[in-house]
mmCIF file of the N, C-alpha and C atoms, coordinates in Angstrom:
data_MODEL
# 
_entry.id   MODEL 
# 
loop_
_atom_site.group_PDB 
_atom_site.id 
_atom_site.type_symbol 
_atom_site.label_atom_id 
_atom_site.label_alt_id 
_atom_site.label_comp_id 
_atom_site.label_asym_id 
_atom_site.label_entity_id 
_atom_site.label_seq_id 
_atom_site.pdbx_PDB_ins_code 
_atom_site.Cartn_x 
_atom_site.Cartn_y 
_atom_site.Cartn_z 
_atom_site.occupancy 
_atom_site.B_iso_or_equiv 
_atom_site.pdbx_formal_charge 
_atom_site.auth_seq_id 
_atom_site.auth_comp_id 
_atom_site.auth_asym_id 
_atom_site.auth_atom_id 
_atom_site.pdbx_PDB_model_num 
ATOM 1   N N  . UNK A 1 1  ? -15.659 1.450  36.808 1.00 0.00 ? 1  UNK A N  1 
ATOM 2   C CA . UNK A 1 1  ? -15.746 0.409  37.837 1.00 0.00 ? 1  UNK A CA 1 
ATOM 3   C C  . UNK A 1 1  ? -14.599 -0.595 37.686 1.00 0.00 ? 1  UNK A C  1 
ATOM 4   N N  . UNK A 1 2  ? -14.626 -0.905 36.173 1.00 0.00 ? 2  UNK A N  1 
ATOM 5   C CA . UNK A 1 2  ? -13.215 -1.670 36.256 1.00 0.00 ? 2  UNK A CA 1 
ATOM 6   C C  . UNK A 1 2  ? -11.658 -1.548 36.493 1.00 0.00 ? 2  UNK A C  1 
ATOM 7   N N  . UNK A 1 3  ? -11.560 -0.373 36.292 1.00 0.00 ? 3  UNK A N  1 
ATOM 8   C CA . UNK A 1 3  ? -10.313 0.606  36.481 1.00 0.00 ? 3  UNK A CA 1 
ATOM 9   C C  . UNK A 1 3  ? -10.276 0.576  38.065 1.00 0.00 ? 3  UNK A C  1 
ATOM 10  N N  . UNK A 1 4  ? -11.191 1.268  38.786 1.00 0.00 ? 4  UNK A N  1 
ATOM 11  C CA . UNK A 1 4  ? -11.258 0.995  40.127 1.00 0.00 ? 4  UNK A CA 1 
ATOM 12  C C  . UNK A 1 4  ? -11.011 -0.121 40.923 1.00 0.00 ? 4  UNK A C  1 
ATOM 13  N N  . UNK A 1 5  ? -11.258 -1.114 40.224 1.00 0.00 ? 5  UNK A N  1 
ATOM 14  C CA . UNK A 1 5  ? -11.220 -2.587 40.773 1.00 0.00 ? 5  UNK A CA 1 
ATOM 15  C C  . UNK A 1 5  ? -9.610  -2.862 40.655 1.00 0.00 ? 5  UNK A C  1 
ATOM 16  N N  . UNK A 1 6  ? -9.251  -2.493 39.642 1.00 0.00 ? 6  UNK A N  1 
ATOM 17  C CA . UNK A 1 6  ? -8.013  -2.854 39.095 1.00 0.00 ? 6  UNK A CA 1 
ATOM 18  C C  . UNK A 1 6  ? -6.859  -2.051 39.861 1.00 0.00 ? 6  UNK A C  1 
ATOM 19  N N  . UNK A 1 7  ? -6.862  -0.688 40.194 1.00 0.00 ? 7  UNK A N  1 
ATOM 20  C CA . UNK A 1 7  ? -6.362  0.214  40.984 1.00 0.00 ? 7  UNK A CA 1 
ATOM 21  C C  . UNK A 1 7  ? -6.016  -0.485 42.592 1.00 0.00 ? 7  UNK A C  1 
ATOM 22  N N  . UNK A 1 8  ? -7.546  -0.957 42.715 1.00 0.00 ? 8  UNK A N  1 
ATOM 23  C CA . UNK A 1 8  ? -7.488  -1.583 44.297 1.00 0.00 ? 8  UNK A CA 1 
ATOM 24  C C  . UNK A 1 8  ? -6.848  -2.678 44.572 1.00 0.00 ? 8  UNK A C  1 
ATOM 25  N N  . UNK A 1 9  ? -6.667  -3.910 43.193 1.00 0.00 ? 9  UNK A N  1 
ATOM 26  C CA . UNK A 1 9  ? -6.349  -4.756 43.348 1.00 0.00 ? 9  UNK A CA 1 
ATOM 27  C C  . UNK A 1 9  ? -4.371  -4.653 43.189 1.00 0.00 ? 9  UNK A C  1 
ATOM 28  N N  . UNK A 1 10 ? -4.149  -3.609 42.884 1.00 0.00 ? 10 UNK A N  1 
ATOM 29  C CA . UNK A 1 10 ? -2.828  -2.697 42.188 1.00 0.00 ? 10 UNK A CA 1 
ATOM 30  C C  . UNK A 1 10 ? -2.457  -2.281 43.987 1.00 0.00 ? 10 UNK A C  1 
ATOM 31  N N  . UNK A 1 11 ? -3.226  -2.026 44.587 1.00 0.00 ? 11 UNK A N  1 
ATOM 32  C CA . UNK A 1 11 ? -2.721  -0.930 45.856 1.00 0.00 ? 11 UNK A CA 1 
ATOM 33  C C  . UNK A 1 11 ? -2.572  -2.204 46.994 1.00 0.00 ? 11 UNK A C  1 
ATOM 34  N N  . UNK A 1 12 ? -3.282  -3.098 46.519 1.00 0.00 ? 12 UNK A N  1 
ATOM 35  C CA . UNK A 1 12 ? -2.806  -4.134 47.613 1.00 0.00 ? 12 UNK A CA 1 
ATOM 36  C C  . UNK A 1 12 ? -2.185  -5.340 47.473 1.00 0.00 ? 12 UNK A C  1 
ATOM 37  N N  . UNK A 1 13 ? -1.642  -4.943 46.056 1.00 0.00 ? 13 UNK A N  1 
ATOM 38  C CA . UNK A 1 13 ? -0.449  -6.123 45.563 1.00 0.00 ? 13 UNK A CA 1 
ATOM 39  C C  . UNK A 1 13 ? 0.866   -5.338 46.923 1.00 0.00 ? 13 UNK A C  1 
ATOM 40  N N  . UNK A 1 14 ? 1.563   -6.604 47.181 1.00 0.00 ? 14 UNK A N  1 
ATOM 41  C CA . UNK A 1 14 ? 2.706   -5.902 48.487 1.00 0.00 ? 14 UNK A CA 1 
ATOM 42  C C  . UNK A 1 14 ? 3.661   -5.517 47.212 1.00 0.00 ? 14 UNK A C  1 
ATOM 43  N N  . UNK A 1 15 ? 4.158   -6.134 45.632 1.00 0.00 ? 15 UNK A N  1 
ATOM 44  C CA . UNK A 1 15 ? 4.748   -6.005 45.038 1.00 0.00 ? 15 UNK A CA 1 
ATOM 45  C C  . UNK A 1 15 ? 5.042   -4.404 44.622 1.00 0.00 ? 15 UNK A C  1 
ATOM 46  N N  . UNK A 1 16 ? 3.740   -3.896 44.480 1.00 0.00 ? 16 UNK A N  1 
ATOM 47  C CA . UNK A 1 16 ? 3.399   -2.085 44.467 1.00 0.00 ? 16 UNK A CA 1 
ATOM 48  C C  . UNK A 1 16 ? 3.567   -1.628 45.547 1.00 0.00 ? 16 UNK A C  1 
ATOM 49  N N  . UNK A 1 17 ? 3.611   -1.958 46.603 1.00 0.00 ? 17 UNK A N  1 
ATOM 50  C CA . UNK A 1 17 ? 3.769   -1.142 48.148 1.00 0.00 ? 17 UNK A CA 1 
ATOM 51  C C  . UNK A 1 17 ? 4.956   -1.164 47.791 1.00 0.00 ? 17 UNK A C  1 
ATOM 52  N N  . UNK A 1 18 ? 6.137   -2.036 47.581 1.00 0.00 ? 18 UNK A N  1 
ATOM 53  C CA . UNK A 1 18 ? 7.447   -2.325 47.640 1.00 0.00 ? 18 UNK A CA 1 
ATOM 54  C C  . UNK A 1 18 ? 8.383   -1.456 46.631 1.00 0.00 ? 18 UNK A C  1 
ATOM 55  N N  . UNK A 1 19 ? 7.784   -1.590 45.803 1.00 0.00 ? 19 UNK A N  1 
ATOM 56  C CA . UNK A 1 19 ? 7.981   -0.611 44.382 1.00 0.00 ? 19 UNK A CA 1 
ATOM 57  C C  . UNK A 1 19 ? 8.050   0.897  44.855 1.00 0.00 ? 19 UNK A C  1 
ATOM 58  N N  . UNK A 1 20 ? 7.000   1.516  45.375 1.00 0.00 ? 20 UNK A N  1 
ATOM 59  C CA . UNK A 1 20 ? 7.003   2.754  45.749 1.00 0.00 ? 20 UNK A CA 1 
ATOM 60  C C  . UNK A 1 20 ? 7.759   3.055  47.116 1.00 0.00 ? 20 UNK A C  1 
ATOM 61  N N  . UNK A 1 21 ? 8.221   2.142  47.898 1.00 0.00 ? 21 UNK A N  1 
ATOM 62  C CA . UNK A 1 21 ? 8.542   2.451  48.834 1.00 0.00 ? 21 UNK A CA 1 
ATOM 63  C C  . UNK A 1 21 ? 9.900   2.362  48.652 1.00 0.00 ? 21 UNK A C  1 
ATOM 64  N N  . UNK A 1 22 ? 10.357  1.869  47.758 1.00 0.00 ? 22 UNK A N  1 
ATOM 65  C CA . UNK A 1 22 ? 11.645  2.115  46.578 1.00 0.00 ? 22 UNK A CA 1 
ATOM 66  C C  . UNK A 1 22 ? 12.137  3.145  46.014 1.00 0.00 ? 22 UNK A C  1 
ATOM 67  N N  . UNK A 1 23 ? 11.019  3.961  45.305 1.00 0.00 ? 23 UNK A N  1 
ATOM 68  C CA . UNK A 1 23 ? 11.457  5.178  44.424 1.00 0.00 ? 23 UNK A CA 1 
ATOM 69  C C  . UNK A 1 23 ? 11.074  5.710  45.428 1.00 0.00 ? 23 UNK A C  1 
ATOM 70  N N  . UNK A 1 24 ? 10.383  6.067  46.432 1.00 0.00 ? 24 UNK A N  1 
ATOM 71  C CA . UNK A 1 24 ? 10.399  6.969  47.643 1.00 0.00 ? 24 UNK A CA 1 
ATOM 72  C C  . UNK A 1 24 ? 11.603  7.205  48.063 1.00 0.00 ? 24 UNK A C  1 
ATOM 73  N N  . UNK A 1 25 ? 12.213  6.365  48.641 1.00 0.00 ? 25 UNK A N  1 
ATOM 74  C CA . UNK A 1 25 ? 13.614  6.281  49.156 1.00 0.00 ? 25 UNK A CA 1 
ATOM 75  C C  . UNK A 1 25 ? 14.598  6.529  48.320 1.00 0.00 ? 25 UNK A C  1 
ATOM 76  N N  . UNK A 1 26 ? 14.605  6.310  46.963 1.00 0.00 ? 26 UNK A N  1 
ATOM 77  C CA . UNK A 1 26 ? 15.854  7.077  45.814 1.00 0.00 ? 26 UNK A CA 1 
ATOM 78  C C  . UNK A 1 26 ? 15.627  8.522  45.952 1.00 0.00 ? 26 UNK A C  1 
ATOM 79  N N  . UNK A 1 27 ? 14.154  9.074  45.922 1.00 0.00 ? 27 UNK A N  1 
ATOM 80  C CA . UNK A 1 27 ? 13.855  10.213 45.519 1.00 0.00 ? 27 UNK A CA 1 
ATOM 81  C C  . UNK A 1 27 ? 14.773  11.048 46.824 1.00 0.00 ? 27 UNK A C  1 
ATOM 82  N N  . UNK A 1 28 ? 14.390  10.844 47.871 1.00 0.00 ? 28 UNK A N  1 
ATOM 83  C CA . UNK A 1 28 ? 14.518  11.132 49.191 1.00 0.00 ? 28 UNK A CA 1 
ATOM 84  C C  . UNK A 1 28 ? 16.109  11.220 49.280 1.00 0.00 ? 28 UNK A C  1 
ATOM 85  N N  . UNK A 1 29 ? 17.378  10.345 48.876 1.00 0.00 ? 29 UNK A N  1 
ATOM 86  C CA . UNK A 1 29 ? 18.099  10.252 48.778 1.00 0.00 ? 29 UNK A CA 1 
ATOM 87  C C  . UNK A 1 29 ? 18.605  11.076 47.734 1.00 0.00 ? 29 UNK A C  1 
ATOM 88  N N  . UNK A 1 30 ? 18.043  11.203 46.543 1.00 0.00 ? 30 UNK A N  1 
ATOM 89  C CA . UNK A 1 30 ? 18.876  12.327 45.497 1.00 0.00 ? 30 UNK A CA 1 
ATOM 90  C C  . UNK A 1 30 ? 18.165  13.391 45.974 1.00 0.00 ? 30 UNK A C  1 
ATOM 91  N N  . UNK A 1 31 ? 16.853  13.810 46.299 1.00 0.00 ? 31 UNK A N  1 
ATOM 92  C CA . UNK A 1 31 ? 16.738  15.137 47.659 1.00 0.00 ? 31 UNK A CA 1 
ATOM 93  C C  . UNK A 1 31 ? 17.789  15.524 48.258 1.00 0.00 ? 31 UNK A C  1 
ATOM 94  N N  . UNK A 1 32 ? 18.033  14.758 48.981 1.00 0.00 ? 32 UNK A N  1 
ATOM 95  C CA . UNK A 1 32 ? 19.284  15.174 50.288 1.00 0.00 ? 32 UNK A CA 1 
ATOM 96  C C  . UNK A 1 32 ? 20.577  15.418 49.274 1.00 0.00 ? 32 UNK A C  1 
ATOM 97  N N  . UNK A 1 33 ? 20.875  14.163 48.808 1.00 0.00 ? 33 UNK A N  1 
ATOM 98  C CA . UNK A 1 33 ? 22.410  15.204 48.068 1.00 0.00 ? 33 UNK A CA 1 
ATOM 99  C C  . UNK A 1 33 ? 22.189  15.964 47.025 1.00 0.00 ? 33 UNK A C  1 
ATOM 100 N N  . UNK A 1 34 ? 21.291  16.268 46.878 1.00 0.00 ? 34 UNK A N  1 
ATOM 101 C CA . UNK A 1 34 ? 21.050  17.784 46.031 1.00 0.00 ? 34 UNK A CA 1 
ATOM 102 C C  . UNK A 1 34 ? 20.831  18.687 47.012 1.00 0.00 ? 34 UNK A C  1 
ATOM 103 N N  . UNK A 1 35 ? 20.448  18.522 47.844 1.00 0.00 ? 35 UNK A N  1 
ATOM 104 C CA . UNK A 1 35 ? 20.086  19.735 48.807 1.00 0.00 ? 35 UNK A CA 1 
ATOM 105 C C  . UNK A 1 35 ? 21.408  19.634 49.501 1.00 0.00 ? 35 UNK A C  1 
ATOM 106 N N  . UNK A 1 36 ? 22.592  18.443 50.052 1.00 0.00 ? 36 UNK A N  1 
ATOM 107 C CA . UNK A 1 36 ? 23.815  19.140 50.792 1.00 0.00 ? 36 UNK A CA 1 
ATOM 108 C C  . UNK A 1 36 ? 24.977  19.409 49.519 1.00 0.00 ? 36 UNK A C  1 
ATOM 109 N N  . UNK A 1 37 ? 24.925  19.160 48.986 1.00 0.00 ? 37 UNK A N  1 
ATOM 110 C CA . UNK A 1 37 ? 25.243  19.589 47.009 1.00 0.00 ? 37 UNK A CA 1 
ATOM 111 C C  . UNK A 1 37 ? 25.155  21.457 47.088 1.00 0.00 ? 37 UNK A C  1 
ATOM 112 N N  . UNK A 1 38 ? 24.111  21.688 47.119 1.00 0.00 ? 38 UNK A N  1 
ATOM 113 C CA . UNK A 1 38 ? 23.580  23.044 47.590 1.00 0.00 ? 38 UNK A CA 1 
ATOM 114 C C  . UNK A 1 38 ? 24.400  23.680 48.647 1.00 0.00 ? 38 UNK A C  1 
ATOM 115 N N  . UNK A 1 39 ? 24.241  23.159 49.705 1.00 0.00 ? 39 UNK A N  1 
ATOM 116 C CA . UNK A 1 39 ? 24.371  23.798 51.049 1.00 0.00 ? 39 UNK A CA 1 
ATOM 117 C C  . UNK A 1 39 ? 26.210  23.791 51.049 1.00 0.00 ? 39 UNK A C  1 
ATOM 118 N N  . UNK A 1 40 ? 26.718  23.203 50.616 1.00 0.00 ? 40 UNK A N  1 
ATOM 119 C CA . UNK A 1 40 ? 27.861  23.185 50.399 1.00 0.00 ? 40 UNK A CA 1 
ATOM 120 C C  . UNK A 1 40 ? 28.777  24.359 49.783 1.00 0.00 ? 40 UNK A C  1 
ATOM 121 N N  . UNK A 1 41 ? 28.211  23.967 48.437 1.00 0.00 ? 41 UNK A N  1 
ATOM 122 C CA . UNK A 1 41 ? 28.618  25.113 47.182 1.00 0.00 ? 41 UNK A CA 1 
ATOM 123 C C  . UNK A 1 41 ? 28.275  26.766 47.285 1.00 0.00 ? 41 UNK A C  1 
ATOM 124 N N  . UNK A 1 42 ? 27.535  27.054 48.475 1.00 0.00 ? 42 UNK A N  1 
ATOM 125 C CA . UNK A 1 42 ? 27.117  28.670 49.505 1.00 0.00 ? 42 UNK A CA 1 
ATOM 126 C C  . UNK A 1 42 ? 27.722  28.294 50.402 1.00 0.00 ? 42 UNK A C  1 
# 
């Protein structure tokens, strides 16, 4: 129950929305130039 509480109170900090919506966008970005990295080098 406390973990849960803590999770919820974690998912609606904007500081954690912001955070992930961060490494989303790196990830997404070293995605793509690995994938035209790829598409290139064939």
């Amino acid at each position: 129950m406390l973990t849960r509480e803590a999770i919820g109170i974690l998912m609606l900090s904007p500081l954690y929305w912001h955070y992930k919506l961060e490494a989303r966008k790196e990830l997404i970005r070293e995605f793509m130039a690995n994938y035209w990295f790829i598409v290139i080098a064939n």
